[in-house]
C-alpha positions as a printed NumPy array, in Angstrom:
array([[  0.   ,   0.   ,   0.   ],
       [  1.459,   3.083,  -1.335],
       [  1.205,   6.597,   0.978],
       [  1.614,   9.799,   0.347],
       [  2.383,  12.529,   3.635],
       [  2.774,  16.385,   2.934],
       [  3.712,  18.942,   5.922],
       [  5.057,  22.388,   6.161],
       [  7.226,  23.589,   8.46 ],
       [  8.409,  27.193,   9.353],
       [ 12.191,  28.18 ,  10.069],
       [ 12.582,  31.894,  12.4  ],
       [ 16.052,  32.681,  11.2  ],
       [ 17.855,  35.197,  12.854],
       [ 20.26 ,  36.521,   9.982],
       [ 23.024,  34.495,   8.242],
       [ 23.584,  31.265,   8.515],
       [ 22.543,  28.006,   8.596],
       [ 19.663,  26.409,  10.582],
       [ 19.309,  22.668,  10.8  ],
       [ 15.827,  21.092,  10.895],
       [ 16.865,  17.913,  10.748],
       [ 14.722,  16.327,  13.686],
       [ 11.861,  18.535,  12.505],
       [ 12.166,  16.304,   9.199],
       [ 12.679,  12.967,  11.107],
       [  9.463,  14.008,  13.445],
       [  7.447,  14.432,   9.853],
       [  8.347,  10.993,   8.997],
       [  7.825,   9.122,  11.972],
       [  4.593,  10.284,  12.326],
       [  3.333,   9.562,   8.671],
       [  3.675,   5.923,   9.178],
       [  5.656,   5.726,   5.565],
       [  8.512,   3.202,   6.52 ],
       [  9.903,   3.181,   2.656],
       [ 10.023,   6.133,   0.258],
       [ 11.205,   9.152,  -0.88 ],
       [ 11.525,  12.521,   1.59 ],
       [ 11.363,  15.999,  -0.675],
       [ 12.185,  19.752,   0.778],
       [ 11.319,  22.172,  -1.084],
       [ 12.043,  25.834,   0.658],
       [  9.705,  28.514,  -0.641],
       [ 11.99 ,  31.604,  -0.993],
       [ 14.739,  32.881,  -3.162],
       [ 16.992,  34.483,  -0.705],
       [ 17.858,  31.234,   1.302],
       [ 18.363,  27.933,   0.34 ],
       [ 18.98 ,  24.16 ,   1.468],
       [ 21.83 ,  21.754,   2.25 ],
       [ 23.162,  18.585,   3.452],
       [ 25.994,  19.002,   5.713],
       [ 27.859,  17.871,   9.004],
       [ 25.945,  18.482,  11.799],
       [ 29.469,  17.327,  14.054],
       [ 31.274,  20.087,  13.963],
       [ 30.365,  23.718,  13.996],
       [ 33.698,  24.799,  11.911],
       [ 32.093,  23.323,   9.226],
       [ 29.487,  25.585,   9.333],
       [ 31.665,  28.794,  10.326],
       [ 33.76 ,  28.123,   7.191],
       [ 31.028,  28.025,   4.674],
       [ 29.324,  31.262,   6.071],
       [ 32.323,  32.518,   5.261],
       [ 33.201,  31.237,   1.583],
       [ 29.683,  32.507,   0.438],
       [ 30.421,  35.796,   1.986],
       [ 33.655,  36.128,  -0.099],
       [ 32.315,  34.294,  -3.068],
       [ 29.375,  36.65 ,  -3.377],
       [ 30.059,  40.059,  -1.334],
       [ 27.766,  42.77 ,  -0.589],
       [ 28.643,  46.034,  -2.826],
       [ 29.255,  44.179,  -6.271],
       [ 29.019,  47.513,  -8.424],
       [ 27.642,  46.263, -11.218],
       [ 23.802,  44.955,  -9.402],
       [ 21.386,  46.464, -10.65 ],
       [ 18.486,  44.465,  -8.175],
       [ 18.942,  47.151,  -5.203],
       [ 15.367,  47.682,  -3.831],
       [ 14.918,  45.624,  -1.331],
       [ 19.025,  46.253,   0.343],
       [ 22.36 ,  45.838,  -0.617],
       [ 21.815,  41.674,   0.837],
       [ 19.089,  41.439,  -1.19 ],
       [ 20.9  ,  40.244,  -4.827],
       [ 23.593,  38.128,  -2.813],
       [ 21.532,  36.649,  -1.123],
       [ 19.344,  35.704,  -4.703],
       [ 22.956,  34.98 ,  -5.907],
       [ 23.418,  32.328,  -2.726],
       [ 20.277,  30.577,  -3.671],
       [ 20.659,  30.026,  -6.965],
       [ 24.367,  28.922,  -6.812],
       [ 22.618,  26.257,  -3.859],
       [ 19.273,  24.207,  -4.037],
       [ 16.035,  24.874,  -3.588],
       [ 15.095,  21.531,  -3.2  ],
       [ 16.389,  18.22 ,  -1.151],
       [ 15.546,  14.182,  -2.003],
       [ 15.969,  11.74 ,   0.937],
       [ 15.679,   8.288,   0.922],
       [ 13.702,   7.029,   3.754],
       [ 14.179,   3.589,   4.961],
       [ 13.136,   2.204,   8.111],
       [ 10.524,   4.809,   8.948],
       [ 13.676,   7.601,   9.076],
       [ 15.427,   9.711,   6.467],
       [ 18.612,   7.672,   5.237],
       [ 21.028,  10.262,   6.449],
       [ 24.474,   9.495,   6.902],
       [ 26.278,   9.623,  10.269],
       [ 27.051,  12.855,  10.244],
       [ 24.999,  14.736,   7.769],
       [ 22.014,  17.073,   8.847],
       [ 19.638,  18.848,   6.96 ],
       [ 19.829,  22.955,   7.033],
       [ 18.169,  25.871,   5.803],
       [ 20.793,  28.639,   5.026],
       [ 19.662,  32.092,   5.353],
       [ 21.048,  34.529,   2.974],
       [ 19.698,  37.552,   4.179],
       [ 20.678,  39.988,   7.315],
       [ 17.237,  40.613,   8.815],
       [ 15.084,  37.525,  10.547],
       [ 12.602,  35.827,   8.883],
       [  9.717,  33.008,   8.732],
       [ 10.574,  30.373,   6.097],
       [  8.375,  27.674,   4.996],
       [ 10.046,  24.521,   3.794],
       [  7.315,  21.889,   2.389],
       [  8.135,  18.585,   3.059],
       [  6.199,  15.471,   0.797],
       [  6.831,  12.243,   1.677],
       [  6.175,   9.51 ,  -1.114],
       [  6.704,   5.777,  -0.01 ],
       [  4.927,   3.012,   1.059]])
């Protein structure tokens, strides 16, 4: 018998950074009774995005906040997208050079994460927000 489980959660950010929701995901599943299937994200924004990534160490974390903040600086002269703050087109930038979306195998009842790997929302912008991530879970 074949299920299908849909959810959507909402992230507060607090600025930059990234924001794991892992057990938030593993809750979702455990409750929907789908043992095998297919877990997606999909985050419904443009300035932030999604990752896998080690939830061990914070470093990790530290380190990639900062490559995105060199890779795509505030105060690029030649944007053109300024209305809404100079974070505002890095922050679009971030997100598309990321994912919008996430597949996890789910196995078990659980998302078929690896030992270390955790599932994050990475805010983009300076100022807090809300952000809804749906989750669908497809499996049997």
């Amino acid at each position: 018998m074949s299920g299908i489980s849909q959810a959507v959660i909402e992230i507060a950010t607090r600025g930059p950074g990234l924001y794991e929701f892992t057990r938030e995901a593993t809750g979702f599943v455990a409750e929907s009774g789908i043992r095998t299937g297919l877990l997606t994200i999909f985050c419904r924004h443009t300035s932030c995005s999604l990752t896998i990534q080690e939830n061990a160490d914070p470093d990790v974390q530290t380190d990639l906040e900062a490559f995105f903040r060199r890779l795509v600086p505030e105060g690029m002269d030649f944007i053109v997208h300024t209305t809404e703050g100079p974070d505002d087109m890095p922050a679009h930038i971030k997100a598309a050079l990321t994912q919008c979306s996430l597949g996890v195998p789910v196995g078990n009842g659980r998302p078929l994460l690896g030992t270390w790997q955790g599932l994050y929302l990475f805010e983009h912008r300076r100022s807090p927000h809300r952000r809804q991530l749906v989750l669908h879970l497809d499996g049997d």
